[in-house]
C-alpha positions as CSV (number, residue, x, y, z in Angstrom):
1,X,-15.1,-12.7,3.4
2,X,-12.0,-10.2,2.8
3,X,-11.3,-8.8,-0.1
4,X,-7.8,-8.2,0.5
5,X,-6.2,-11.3,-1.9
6,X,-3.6,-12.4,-0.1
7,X,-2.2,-8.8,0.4
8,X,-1.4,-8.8,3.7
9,X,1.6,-8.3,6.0
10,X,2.1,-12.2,6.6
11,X,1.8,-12.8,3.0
12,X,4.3,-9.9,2.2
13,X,6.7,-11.0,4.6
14,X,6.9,-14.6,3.3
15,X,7.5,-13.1,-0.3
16,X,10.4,-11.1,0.6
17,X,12.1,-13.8,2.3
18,X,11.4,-15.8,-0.6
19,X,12.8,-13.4,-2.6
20,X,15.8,-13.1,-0.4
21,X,16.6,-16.8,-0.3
22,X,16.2,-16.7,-4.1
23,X,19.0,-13.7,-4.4
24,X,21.2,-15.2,-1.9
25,X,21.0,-18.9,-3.7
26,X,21.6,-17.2,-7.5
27,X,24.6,-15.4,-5.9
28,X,26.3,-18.6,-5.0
29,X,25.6,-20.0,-7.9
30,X,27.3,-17.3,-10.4
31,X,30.5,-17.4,-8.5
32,X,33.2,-18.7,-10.9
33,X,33.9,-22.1,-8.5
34,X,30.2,-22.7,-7.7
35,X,29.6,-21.5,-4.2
36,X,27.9,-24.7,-2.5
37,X,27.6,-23.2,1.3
38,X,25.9,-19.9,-0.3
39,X,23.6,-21.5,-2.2
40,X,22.9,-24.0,0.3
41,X,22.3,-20.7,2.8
42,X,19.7,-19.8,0.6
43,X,17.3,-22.8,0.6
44,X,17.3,-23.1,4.4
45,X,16.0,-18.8,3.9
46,X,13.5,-20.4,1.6
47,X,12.5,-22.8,4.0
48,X,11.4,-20.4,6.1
49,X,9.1,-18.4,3.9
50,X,6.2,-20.7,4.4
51,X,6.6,-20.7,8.2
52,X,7.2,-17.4,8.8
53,X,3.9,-17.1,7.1
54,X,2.2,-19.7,8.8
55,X,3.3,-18.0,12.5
56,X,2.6,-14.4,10.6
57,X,-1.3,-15.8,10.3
58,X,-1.5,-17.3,13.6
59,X,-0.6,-13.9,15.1
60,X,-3.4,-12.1,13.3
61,X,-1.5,-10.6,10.1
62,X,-2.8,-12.2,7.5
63,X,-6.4,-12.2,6.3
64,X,-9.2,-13.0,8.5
65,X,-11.1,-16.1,9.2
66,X,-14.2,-14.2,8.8
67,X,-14.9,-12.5,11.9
């Protein structure tokens, strides 16, 4: 069993493109006309979060199965 809760390169990666898609969506939302297209941008970067972090374990970067 690892010890490494969750803090791995696949697991990183998925946060900052989270985070990213969360930055990108807040900015089109604080323009002064709301900013659909932007905000829009940032859920389809959101969406990928969880499969870049799926393919990210699949390739060996995130913890180990156990062997």
């Amino acid at each position: 069993m690892s010890d490494s809760h969750g803090n791995t390169p696949a697991a990183w990666t998925a946060v900052f493109i989270g985070l990213a898609a969360f930055v990108v969506g807040g900015i089109g939302l604080m323009f002064s006309p709301l900013n659909w297209t932007l905000f829009w941008v940032g859920v389809v970067i959101l969406a990928i979060a969880p499969v870049a972090l799926v393919v990210l374990n699949k390739m060996g970067f995130g913890e180990g199965t156990g062997h």
